[in-house]
C-alpha positions as CSV (number, residue, x, y, z in Angstrom):
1,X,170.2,39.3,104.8
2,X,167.2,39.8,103.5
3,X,165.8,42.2,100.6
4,X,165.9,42.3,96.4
5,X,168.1,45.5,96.8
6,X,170.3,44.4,99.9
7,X,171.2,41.2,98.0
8,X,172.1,42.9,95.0
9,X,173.7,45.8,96.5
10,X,176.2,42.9,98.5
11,X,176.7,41.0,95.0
12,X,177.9,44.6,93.3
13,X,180.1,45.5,96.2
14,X,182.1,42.0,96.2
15,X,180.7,40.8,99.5
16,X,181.4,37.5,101.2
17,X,178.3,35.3,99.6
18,X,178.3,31.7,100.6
19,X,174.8,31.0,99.2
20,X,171.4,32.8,98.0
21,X,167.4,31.6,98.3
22,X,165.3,32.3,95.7
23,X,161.8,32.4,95.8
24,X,160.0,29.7,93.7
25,X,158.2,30.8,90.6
26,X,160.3,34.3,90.5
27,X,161.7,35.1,87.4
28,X,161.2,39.2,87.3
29,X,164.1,41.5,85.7
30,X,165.6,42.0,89.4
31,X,165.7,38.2,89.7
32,X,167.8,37.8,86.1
33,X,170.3,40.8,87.6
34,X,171.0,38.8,90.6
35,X,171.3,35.3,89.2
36,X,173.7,37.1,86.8
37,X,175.5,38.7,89.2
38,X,175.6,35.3,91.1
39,X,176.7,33.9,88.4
40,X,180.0,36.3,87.7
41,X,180.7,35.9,91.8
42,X,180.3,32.4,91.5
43,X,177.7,32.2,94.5
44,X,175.3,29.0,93.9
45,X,171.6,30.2,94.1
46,X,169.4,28.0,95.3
47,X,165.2,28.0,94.8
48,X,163.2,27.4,97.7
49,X,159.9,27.6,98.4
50,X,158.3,30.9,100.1
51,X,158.1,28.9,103.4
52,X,161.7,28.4,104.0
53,X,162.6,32.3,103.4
54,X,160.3,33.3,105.7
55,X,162.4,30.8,108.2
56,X,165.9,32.2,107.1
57,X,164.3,36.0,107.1
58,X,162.0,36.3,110.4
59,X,161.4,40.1,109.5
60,X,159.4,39.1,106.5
61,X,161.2,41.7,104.3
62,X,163.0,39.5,102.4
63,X,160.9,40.3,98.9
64,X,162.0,36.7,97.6
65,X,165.4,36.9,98.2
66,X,168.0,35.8,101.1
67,X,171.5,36.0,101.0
68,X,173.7,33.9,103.5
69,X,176.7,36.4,104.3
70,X,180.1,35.3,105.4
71,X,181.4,36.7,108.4
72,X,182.1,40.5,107.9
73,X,185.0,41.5,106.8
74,X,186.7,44.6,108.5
75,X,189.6,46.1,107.4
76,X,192.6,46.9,109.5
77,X,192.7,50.8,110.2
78,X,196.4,51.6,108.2
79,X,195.3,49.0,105.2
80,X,192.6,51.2,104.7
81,X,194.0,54.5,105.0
82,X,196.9,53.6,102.6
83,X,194.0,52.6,100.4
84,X,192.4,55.6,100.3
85,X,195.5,58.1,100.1
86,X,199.0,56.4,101.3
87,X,200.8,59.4,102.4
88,X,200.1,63.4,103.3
89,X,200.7,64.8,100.3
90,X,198.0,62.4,99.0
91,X,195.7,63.3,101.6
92,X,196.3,67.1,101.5
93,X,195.5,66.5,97.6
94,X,192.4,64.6,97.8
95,X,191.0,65.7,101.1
96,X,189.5,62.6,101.9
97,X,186.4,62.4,104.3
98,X,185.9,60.0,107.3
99,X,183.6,58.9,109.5
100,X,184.2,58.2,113.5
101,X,181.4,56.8,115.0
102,X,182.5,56.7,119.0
103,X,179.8,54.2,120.4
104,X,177.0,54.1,118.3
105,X,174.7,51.5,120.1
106,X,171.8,51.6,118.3
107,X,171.9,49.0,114.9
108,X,169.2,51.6,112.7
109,X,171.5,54.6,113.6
110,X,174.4,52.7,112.8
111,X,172.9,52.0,109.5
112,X,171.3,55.4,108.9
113,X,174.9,57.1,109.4
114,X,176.7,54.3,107.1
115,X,174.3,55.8,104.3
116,X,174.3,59.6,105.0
117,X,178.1,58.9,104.9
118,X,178.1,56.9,101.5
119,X,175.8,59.8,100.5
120,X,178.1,62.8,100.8
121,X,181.1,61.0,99.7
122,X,182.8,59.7,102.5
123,X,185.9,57.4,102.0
124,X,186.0,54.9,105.3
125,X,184.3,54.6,108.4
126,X,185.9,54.0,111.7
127,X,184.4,52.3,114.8
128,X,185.4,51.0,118.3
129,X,185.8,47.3,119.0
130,X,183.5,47.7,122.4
131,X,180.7,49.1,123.1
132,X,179.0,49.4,119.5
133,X,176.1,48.6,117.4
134,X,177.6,45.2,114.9
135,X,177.4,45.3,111.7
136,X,174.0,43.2,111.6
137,X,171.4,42.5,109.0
138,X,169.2,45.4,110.8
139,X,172.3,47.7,110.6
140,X,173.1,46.8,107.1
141,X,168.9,47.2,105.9
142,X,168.8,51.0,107.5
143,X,171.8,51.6,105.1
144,X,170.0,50.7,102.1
145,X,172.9,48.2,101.3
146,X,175.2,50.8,101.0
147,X,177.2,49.5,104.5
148,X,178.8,46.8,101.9
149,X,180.2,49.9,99.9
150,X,182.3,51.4,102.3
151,X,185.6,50.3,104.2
152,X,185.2,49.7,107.6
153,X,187.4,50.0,110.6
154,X,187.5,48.4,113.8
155,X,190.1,50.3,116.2
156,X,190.8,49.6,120.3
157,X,191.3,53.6,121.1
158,X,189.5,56.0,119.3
159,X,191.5,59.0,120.8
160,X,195.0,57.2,119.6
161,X,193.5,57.1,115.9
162,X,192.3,60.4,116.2
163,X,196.2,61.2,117.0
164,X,197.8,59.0,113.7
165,X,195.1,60.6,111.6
166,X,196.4,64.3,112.6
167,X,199.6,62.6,111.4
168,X,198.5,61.7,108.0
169,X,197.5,65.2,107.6
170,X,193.7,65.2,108.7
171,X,191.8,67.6,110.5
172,X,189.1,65.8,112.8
173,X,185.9,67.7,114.1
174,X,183.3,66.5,116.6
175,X,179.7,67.1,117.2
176,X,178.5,68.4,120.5
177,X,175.3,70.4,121.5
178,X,178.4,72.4,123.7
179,X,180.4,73.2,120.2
180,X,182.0,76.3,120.5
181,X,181.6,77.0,116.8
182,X,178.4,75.9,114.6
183,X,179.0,73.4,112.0
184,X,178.7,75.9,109.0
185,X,181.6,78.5,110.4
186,X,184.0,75.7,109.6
187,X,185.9,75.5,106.3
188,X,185.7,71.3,105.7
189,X,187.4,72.1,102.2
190,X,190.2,69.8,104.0
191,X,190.9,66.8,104.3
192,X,188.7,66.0,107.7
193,X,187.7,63.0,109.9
194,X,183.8,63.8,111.7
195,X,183.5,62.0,114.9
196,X,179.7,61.4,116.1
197,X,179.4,60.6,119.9
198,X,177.0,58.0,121.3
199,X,173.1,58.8,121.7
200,X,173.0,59.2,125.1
201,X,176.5,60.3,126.4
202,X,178.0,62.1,123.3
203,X,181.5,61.9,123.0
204,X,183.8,60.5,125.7
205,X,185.9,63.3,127.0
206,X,189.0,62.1,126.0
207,X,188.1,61.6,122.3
208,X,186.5,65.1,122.5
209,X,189.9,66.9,123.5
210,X,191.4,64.9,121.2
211,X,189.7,66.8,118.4
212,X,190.3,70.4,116.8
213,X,187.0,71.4,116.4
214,X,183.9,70.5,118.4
215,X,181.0,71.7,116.3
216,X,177.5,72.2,117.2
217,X,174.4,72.5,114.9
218,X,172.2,75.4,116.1
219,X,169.0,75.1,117.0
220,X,165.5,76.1,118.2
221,X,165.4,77.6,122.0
222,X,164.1,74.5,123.8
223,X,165.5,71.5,122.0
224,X,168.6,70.4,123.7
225,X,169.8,67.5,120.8
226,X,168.6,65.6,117.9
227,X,169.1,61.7,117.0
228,X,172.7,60.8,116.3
229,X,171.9,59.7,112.4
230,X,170.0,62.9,111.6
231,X,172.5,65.2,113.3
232,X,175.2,63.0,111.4
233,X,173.5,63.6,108.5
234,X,173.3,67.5,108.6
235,X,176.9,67.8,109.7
236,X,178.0,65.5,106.4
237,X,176.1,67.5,103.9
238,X,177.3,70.6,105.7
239,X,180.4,69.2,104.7
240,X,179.2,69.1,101.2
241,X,178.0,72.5,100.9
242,X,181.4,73.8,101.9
243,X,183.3,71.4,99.5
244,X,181.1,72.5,97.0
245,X,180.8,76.3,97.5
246,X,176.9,76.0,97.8
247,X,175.1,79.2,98.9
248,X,174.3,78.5,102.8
């Protein structure tokens, strides 16, 4: 991975280091922070000359600084929801929000949703094991580093998770253009997984019946869908706004 604020971002969150290239000659505040931070995570830095970044980083974006991540590290689906509330009276009292992404191919959409989700407060992400954008350097730069901030799921069924978290105590809402209610007649003051379909196909029927709400987000005459990412983001922050109490 390339990128001042990527690198740092991945040293703050804990991530899987095993080395980091610094440009020769740099020796700006952001370059102290992340030797520091190297330092703490004990992550050896070396000092290279711009030539070989641009080798490690073919983008060019790499702004003086490459990290070499370990493989990433996903979390097994009930390690991470005991994490982040271990029974249903701990999810009923701290109405936790996830994140479903069923089929997600596209790496920048990926990435865009991992931020809009980080953004309005989400507590995990969940994501098949086929059929889905990785976690790549692409995936992790349209998240503005904040993919290595949130825990990370990889599941086999999406519509048998959908059932366990109904279990824990979750509500679980899908987006469709054919939502038979609009994202804003919803009360999300609960605690609530959001599922987000794939960009061409939407939601797979089984994972759609599987939900209690299939929400759409109205729009103009004409204009049948917008990109997964944005219409992720306007169905979190609609979240938000309800949380919140925020005058619609």
């Amino acid at each position: 991975m390339g990128g001042r604020n990527l690198v740092r971002e991945a040293l703050e969150a804990g991530q899987p280091l095993e080395k980091i290239f610094l440009k020769q000659g740099m020796d700006d505040r952001m370059a102290g922070e992340i030797r520091g931070l190297a330092g703490k995570a004990n992550v050896p830095i070396m000092v290279v000359p711009v030539e070989k970044l641009n080798r490690l980083d073919a983008a060019l974006n790499h702004q003086g600084v490459v990290a070499q991540r370990a493989a990433v590290q996903y979390w097994e689906l009930n390690e991470m929801l005991d994490t982040i509330a271990p029974s249903v009276g701990a999810v009923q009292k701290q109405k936790p929000l996830l994140v479903l992404l069923d089929q997600i191919e596209d790496p920048q959409n990926f990435g865009a949703i991992i931020r809009s989700a980080v953004a309005a407060g989400a507590s995990g992400l969940i994501i098949p094991e086929r059929h889905m954008a990785p976690l790549s350097a692409v995936a992790i730069k349209a998240s503005a580093g904040t993919a290595l901030r949130l825990p990370i799921a990889k599941v086999v069924n999406m519509a048998d998770v959908i059932q366990q978290l109904k279990e824990r105590g979750y509500w679980v809402a899908g987006l469709a253009g054919t939502g038979e209610q609009h994202i804003w007649e919803i009360d999300w003051d609960r605690p609530f997984a959001l599922v987000i379909g794939n960009e061409g196909k939407g939601m797979r029927e089984r994972v759609q019946k599987s939900c209690d709400y299939v929400a759409a987000i109205p729009m103009a005459e004409g204009v049948e869908s917008l990109n997964a990412s944005v219409a992720a983001g306007i169905a979190l922050f609609a979240v938000v706004q309800s949380r919140l109490a925020l005058p619609t």
